[in-house]
Gaussian input, Z-matrix of N, CA and C with variables (Angstrom, degrees):
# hf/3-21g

backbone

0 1
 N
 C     1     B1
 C     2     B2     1     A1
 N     3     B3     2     A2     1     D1
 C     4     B4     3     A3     2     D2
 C     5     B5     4     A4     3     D3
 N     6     B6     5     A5     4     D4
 C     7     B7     6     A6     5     D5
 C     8     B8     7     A7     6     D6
 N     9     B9     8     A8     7     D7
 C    10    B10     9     A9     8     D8
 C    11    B11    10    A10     9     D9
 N    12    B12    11    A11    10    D10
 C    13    B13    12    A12    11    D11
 C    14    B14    13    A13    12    D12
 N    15    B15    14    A14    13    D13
 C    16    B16    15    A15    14    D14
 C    17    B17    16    A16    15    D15
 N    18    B18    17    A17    16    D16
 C    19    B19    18    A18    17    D17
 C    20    B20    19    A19    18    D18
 N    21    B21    20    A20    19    D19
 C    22    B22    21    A21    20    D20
 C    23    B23    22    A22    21    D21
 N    24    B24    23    A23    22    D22
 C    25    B25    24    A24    23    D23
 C    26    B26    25    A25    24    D24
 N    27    B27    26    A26    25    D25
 C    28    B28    27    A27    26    D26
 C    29    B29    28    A28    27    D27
 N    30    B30    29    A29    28    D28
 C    31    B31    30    A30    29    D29
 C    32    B32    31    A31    30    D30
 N    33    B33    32    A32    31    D31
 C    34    B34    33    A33    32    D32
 C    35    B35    34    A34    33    D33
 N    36    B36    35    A35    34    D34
 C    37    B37    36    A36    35    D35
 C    38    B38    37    A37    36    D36
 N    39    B39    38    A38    37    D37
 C    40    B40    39    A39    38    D38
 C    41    B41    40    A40    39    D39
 N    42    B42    41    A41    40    D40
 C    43    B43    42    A42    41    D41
 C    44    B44    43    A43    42    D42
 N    45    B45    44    A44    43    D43
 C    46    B46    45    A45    44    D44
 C    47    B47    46    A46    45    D45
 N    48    B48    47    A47    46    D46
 C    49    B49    48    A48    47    D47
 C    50    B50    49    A49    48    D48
 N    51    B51    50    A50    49    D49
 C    52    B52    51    A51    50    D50
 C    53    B53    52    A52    51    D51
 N    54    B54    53    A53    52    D52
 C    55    B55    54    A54    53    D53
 C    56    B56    55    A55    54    D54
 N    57    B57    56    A56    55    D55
 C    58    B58    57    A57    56    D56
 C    59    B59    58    A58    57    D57
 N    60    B60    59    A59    58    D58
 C    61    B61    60    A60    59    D59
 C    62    B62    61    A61    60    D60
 N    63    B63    62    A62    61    D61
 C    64    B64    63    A63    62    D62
 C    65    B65    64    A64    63    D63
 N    66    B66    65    A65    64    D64
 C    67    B67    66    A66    65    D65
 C    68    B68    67    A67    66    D66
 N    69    B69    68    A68    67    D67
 C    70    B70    69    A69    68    D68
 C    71    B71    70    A70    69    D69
 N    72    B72    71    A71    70    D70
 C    73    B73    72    A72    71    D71
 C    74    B74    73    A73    72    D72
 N    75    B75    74    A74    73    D73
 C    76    B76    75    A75    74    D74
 C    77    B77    76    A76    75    D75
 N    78    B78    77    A77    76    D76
 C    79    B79    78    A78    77    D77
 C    80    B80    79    A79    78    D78
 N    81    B81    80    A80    79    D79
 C    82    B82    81    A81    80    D80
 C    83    B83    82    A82    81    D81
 N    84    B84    83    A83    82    D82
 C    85    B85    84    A84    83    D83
 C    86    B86    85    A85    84    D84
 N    87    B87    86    A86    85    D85
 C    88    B88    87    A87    86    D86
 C    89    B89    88    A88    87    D87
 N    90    B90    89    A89    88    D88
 C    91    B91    90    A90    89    D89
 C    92    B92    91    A91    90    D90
 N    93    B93    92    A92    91    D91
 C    94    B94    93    A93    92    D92
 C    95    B95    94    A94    93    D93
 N    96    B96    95    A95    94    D94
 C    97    B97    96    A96    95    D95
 C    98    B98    97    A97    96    D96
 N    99    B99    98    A98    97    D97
 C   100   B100    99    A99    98    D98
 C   101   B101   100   A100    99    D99
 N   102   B102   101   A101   100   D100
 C   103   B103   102   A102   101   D101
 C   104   B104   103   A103   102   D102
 N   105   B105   104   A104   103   D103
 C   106   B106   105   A105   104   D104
 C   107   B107   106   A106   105   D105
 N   108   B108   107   A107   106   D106
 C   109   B109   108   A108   107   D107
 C   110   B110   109   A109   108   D108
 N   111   B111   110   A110   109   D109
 C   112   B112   111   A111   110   D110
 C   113   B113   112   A112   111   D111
 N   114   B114   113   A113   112   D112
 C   115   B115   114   A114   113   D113
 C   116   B116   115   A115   114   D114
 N   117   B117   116   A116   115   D115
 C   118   B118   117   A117   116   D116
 C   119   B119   118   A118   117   D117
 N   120   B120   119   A119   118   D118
 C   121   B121   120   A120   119   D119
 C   122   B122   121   A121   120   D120
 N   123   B123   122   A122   121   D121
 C   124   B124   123   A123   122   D122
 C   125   B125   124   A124   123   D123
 N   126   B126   125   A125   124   D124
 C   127   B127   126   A126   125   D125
 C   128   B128   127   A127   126   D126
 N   129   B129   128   A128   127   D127
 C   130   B130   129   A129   128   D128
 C   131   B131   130   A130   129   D129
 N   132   B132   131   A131   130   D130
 C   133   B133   132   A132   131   D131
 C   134   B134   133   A133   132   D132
 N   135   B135   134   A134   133   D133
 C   136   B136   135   A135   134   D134
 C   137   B137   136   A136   135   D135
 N   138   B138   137   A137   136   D136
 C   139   B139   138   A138   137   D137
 C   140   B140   139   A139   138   D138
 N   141   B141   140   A140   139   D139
 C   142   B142   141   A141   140   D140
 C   143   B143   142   A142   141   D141
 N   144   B144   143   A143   142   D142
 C   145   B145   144   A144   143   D143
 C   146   B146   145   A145   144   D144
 N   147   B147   146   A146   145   D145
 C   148   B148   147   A147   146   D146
 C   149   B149   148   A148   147   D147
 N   150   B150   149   A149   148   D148
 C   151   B151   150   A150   149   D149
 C   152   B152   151   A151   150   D150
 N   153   B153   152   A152   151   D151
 C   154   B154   153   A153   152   D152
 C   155   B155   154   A154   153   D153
 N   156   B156   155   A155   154   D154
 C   157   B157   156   A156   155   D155
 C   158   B158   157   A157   156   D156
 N   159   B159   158   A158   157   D157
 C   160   B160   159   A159   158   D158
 C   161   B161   160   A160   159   D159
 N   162   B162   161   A161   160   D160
 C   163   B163   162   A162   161   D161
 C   164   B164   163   A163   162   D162
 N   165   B165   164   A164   163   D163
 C   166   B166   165   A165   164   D164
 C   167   B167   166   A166   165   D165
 N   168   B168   167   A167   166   D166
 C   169   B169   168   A168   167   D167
 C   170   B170   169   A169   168   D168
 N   171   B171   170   A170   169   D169
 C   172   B172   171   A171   170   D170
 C   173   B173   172   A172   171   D171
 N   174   B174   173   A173   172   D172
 C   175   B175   174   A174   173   D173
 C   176   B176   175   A175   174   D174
 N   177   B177   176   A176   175   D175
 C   178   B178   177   A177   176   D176
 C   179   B179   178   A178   177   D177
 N   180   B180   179   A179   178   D178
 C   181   B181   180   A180   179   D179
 C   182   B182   181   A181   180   D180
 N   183   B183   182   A182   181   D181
 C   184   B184   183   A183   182   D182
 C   185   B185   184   A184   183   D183
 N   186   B186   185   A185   184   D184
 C   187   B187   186   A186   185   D185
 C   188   B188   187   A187   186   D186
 N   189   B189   188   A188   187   D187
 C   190   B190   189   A189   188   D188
 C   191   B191   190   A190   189   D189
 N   192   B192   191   A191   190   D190
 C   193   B193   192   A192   191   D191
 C   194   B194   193   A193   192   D192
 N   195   B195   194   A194   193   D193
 C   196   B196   195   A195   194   D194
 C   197   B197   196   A196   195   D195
 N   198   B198   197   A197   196   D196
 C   199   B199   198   A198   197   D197
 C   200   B200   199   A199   198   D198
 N   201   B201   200   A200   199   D199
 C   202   B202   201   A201   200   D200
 C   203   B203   202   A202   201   D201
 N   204   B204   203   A203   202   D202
 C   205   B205   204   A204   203   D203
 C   206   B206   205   A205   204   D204
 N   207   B207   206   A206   205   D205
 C   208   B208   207   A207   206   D206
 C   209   B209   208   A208   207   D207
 N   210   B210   209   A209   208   D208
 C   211   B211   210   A210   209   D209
 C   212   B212   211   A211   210   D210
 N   213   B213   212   A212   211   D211
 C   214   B214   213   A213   212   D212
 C   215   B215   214   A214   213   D213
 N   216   B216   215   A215   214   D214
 C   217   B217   216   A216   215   D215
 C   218   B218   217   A217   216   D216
 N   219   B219   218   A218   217   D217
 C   220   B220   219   A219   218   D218
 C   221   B221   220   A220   219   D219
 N   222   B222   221   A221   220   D220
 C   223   B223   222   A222   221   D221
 C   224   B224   223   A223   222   D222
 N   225   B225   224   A224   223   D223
 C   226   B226   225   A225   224   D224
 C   227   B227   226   A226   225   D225
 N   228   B228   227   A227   226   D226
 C   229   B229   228   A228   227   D227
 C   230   B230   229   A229   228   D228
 N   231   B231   230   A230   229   D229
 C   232   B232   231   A231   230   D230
 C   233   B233   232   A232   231   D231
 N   234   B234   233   A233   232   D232
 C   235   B235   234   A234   233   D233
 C   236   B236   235   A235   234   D234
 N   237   B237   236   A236   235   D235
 C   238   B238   237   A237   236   D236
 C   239   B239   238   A238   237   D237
 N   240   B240   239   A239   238   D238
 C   241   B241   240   A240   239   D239
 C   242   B242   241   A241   240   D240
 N   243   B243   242   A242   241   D241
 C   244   B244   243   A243   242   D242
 C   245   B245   244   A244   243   D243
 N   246   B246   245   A245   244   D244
 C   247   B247   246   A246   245   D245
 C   248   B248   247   A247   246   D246
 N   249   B249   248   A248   247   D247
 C   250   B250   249   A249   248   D248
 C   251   B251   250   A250   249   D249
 N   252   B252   251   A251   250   D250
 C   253   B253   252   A252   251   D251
 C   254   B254   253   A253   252   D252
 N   255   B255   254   A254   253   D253
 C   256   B256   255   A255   254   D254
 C   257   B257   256   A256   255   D255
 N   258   B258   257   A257   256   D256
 C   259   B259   258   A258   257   D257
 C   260   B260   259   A259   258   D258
 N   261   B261   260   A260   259   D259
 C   262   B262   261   A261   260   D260
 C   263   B263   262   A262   261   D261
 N   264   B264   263   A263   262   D262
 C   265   B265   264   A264   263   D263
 C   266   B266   265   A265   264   D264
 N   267   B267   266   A266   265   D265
 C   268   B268   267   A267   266   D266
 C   269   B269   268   A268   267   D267
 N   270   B270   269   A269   268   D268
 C   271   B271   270   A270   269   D269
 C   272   B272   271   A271   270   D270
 N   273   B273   272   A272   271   D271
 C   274   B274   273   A273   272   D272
 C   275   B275   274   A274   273   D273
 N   276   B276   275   A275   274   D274
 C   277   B277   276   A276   275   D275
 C   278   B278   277   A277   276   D276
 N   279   B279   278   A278   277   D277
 C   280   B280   279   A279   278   D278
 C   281   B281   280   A280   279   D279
 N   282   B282   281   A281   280   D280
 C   283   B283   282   A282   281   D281
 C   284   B284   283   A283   282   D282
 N   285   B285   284   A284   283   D283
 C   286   B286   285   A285   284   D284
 C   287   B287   286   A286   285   D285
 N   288   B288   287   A287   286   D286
 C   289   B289   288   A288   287   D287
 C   290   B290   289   A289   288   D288
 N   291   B291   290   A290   289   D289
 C   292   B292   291   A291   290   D290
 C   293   B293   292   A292   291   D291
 N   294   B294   293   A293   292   D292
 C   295   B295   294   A294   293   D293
 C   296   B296   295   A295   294   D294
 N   297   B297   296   A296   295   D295
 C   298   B298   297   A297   296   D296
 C   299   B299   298   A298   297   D297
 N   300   B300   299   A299   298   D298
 C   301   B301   300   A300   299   D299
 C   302   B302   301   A301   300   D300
 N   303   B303   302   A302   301   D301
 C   304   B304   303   A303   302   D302
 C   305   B305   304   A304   303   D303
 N   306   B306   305   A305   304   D304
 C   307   B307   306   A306   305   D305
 C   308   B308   307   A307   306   D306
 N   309   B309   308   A308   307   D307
 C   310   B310   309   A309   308   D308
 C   311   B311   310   A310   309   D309
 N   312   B312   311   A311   310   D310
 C   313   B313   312   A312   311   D311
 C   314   B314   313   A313   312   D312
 N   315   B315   314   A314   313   D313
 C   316   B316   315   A315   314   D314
 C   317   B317   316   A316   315   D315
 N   318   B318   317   A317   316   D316
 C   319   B319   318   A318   317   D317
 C   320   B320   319   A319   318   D318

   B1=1.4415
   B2=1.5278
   B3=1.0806
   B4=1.5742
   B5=1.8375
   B6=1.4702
   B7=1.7651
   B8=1.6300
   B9=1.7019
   B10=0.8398
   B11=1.6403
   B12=1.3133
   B13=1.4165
   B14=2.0683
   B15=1.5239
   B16=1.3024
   B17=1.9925
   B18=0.9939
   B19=1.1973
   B20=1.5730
   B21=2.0206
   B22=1.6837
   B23=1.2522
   B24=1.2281
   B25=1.8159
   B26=1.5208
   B27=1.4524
   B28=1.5132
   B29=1.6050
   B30=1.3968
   B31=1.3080
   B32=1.3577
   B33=1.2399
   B34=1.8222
   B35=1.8936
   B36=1.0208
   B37=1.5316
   B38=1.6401
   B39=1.3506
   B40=1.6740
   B41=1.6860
   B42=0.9230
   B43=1.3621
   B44=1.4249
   B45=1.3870
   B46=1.5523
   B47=1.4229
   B48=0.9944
   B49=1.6698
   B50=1.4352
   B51=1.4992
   B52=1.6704
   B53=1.7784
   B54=1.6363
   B55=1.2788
   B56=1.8440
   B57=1.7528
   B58=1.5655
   B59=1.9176
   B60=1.5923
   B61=1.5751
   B62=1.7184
   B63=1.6567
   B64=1.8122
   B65=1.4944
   B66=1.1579
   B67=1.8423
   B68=1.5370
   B69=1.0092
   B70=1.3362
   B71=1.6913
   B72=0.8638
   B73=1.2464
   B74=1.5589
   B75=1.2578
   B76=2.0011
   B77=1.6624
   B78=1.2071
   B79=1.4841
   B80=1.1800
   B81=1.3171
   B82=1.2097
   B83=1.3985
   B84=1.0595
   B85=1.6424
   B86=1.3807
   B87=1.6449
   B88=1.4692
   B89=1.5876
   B90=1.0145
   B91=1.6513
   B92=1.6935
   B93=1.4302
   B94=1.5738
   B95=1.2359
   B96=1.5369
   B97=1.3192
   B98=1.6551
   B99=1.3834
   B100=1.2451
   B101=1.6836
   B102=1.3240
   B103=1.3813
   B104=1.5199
   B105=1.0139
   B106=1.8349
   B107=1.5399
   B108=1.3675
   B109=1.5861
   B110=1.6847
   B111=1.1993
   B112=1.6061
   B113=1.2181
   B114=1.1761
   B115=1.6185
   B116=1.8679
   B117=1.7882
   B118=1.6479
   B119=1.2320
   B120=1.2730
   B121=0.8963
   B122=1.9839
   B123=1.7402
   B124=1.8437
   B125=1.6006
   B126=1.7174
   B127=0.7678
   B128=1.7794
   B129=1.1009
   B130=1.5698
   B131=1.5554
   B132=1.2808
   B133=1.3860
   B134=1.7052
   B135=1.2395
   B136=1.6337
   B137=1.3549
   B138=1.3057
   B139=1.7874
   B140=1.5352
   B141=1.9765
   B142=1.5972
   B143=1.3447
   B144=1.4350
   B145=1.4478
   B146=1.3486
   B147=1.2565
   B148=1.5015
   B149=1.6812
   B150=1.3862
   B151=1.5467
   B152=1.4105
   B153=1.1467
   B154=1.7651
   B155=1.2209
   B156=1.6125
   B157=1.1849
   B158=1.3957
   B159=1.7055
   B160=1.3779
   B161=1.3025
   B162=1.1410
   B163=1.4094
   B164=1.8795
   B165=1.4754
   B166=1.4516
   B167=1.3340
   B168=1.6162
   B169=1.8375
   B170=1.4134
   B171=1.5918
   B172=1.3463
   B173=1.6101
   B174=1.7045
   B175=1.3744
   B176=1.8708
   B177=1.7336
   B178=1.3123
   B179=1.6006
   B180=1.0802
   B181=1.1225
   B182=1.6367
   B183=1.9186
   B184=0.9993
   B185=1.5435
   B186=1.0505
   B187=1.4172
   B188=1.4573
   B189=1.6820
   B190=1.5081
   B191=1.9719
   B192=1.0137
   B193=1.8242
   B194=1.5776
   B195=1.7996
   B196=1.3580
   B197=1.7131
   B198=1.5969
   B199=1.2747
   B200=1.4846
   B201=1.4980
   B202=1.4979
   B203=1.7268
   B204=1.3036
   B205=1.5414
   B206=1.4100
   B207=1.7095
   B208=1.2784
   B209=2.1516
   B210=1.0958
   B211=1.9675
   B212=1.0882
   B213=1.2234
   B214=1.7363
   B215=1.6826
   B216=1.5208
   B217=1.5570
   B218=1.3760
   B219=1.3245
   B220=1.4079
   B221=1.5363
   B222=1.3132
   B223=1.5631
   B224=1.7859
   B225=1.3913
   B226=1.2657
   B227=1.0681
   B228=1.7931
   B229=1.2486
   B230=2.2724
   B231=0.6563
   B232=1.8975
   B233=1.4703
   B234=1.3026
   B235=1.9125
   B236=1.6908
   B237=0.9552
   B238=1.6875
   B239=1.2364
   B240=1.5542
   B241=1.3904
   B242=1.9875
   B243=1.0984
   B244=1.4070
   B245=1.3774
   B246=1.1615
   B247=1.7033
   B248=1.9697
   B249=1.6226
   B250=1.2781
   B251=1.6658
   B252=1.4417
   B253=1.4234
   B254=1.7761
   B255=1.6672
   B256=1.4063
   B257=1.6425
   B258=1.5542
   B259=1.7034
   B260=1.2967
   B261=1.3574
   B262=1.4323
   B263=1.8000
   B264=1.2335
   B265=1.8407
   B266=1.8451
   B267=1.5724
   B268=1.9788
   B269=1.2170
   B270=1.1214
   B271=1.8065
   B272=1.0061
   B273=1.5580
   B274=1.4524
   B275=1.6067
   B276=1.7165
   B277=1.7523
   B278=1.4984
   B279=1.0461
   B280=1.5537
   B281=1.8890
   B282=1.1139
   B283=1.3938
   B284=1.6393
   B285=1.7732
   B286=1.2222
   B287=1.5905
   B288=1.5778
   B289=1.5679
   B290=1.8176
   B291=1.5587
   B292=1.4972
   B293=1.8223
   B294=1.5326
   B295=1.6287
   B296=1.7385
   B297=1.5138
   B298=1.2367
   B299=1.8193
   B300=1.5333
   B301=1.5219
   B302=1.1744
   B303=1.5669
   B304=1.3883
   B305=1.6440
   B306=1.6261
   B307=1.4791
   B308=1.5058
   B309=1.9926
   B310=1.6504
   B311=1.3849
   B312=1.1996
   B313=1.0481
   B314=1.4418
   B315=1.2755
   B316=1.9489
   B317=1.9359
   B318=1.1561
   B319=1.9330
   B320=2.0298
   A1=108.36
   A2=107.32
   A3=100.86
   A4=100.17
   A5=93.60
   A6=99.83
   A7=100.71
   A8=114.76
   A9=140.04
   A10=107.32
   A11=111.53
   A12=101.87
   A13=111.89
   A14=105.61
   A15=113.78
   A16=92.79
   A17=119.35
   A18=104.01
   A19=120.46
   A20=107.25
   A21=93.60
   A22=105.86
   A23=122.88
   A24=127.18
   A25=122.20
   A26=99.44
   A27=121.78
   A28=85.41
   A29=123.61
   A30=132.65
   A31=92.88
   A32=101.84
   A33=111.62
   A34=112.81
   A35=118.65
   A36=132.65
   A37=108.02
   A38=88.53
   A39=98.28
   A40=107.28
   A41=141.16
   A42=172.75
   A43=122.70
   A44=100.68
   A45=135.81
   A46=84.16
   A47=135.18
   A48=113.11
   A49=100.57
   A50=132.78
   A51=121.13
   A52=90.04
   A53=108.12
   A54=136.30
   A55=107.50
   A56=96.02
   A57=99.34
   A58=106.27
   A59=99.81
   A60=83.89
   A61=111.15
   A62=114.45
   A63=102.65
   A64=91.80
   A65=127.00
   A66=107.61
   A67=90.08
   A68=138.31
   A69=131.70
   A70=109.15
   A71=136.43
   A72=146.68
   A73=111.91
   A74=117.03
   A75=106.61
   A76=86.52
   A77=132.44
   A78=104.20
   A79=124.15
   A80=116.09
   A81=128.24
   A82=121.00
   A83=137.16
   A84=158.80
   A85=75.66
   A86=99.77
   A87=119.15
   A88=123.98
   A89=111.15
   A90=117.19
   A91=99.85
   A92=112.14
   A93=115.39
   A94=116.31
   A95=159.58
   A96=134.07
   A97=81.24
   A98=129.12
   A99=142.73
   A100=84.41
   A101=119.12
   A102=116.45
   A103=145.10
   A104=132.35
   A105=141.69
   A106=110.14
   A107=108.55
   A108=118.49
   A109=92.12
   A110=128.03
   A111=107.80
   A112=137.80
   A113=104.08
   A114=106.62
   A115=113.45
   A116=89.44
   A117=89.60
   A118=123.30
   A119=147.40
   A120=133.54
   A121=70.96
   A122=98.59
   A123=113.87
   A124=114.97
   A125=123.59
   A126=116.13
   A127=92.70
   A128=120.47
   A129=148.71
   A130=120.67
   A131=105.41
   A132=86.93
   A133=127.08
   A134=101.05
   A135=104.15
   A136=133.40
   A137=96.83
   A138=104.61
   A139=129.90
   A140=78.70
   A141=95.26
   A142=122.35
   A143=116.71
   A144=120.59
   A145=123.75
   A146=129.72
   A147=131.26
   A148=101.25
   A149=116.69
   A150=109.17
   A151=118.67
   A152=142.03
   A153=146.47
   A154=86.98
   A155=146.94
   A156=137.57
   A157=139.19
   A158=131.25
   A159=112.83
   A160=83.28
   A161=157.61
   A162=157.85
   A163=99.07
   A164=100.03
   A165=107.33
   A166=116.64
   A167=98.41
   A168=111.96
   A169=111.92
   A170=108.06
   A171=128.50
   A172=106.32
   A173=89.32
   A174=96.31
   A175=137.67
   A176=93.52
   A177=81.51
   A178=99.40
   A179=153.30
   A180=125.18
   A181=125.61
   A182=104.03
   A183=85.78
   A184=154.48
   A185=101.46
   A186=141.07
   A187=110.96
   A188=100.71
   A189=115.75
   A190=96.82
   A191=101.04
   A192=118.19
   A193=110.41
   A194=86.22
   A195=101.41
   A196=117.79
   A197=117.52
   A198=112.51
   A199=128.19
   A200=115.33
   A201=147.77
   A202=133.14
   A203=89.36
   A204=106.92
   A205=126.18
   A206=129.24
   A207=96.80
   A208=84.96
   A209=98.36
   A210=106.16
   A211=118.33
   A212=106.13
   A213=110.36
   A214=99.59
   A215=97.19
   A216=105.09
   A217=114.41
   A218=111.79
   A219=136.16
   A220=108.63
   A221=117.02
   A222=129.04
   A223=102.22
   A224=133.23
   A225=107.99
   A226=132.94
   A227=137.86
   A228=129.44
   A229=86.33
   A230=90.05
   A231=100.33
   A232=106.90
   A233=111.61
   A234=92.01
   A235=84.78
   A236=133.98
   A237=129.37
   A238=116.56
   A239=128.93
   A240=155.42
   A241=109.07
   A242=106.54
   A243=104.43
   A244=98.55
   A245=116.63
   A246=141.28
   A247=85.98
   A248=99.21
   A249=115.95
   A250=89.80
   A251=129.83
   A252=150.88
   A253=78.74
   A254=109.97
   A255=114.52
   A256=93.82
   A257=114.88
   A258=106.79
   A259=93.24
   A260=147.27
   A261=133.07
   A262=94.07
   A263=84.79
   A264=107.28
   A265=90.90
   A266=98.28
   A267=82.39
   A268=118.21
   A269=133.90
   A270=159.46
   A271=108.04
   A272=102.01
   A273=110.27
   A274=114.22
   A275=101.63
   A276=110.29
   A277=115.03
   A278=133.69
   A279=156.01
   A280=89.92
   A281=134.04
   A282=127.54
   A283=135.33
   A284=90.72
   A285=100.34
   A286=129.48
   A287=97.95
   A288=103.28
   A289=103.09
   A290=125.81
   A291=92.14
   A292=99.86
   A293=103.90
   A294=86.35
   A295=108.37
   A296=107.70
   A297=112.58
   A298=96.97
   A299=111.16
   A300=118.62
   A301=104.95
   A302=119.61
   A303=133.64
   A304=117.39
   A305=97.78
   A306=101.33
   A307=109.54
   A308=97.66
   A309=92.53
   A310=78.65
   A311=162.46
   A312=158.84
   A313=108.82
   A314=98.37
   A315=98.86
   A316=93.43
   A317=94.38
   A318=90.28
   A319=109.37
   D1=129.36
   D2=-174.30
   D3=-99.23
   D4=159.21
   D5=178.84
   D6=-80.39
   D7=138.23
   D8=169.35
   D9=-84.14
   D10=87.71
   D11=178.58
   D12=-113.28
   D13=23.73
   D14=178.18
   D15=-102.20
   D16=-42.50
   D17=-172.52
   D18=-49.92
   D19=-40.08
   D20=178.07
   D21=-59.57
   D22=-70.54
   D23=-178.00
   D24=-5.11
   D25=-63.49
   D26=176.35
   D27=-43.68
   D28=-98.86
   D29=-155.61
   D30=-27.51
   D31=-89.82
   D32=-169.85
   D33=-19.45
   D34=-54.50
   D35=153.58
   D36=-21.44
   D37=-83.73
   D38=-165.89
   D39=-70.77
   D40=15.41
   D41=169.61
   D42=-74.00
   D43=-61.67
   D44=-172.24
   D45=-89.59
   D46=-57.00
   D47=-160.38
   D48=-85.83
   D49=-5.03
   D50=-168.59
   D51=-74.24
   D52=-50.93
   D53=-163.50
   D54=-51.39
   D55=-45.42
   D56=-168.01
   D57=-83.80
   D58=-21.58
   D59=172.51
   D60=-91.87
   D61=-5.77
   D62=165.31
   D63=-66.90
   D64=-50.40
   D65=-155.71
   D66=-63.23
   D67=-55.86
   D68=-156.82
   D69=-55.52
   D70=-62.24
   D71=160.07
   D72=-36.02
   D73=-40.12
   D74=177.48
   D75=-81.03
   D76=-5.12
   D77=175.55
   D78=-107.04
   D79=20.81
   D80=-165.54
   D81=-106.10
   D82=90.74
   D83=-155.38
   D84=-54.77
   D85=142.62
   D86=164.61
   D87=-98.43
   D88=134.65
   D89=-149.66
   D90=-57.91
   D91=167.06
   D92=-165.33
   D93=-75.18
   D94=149.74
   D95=-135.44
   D96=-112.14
   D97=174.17
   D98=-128.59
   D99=-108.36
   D100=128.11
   D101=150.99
   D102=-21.09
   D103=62.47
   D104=-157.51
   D105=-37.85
   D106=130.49
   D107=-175.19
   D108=-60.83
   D109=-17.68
   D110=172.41
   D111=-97.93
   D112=-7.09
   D113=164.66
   D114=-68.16
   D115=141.39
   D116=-178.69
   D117=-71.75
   D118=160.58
   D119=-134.19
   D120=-123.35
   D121=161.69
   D122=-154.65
   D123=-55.16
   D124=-9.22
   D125=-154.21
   D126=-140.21
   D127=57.42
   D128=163.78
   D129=-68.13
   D130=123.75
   D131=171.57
   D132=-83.20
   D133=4.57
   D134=148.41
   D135=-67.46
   D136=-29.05
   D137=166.08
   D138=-58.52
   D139=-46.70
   D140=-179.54
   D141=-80.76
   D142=-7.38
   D143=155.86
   D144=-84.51
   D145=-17.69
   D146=179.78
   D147=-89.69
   D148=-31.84
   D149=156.97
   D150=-51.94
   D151=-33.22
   D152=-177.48
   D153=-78.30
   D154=-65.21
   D155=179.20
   D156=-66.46
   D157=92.71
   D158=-149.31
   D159=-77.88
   D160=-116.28
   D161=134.23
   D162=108.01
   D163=-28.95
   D164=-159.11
   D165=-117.64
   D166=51.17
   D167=179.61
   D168=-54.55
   D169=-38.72
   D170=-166.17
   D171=-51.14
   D172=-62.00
   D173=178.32
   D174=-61.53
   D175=-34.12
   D176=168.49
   D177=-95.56
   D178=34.50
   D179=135.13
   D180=-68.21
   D181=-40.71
   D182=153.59
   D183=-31.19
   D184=-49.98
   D185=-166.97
   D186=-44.00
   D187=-69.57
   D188=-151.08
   D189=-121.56
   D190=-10.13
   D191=-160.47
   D192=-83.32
   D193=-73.56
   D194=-162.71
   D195=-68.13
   D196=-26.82
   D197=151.16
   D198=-3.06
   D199=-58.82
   D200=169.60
   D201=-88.06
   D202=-38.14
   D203=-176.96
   D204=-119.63
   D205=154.31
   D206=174.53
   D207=-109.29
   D208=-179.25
   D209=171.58
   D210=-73.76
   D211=99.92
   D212=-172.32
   D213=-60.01
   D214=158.65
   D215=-169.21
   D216=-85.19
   D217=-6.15
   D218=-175.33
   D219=-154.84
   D220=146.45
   D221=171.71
   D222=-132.12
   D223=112.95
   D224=147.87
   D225=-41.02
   D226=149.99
   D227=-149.99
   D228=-102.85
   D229=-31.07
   D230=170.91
   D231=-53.00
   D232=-36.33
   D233=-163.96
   D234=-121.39
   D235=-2.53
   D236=-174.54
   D237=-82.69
   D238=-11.27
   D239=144.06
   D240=-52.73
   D241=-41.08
   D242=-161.28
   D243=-99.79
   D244=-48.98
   D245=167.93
   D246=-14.60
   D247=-80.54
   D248=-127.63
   D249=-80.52
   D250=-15.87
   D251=-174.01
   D252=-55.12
   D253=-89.86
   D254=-152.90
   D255=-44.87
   D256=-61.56
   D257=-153.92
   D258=-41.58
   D259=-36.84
   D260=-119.78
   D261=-71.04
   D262=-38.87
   D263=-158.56
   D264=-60.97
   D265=-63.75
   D266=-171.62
   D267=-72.36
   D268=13.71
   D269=155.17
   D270=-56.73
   D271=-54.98
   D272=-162.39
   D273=58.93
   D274=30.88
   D275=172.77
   D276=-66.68
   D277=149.60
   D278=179.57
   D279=-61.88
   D280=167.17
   D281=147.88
   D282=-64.75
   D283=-21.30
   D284=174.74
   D285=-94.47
   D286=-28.98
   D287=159.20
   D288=-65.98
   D289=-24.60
   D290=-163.87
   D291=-94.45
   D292=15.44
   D293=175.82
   D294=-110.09
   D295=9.51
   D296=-179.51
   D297=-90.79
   D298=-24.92
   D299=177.40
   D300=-58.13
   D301=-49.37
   D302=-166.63
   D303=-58.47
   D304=-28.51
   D305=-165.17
   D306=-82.48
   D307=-21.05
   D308=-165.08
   D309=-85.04
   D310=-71.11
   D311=-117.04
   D312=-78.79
   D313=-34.89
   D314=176.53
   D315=-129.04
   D316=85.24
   D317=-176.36
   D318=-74.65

């Protein structure tokens, strides 16, 4: 009778890969949830009224922000300038909606 020494291997093998695709899978960010038939679509005239109002960071953060983000409870006033520079662009915020962002964020 000869020793079967391919059968542990095998196991041990198929083992290692059951193990390496569970870790792979708990690390795997779950894709972004689908855009909601109720959000207005970028060019609202709710938008375009909370732009006339700076007053209403809140709101357009809501707005255009929170989609992505929630309101941090704090912003350093050093990086909340630069922060809000890049978003502005994939926002596609007005200058004046993004300094009404600025204010809620650093009031």
């Amino acid at each position: 009778m000869k020793p079967n020494y391919l059968s542990g291997g095998v196991f041990l093998v198929g083992l290692l890969l059951v193990a390496t695709a569970a870790a792979m899978q708990a690390q795997a960010r779950p894709s972004p949830p689908a855009p909601s038939q109720t959000a207005p679509p970028p060019n609202t005239p709710a938008k375009a009224s909370a732009s006339h109002d700076a007053d209403n960071g809140d709101l357009i953060f809501a707005q255009n922000c929170s989609r992505c983000h929630r309101a941090p409870e704090s912003v350093s006033p050093r990086i909340a300038g630069t922060v809000l520079r890049h978003m502005r662009v994939r926002a596609q915020l007005s200058q004046t909606d993004a300094e009404a962002v600025l204010r809620f964020l650093n009031p």
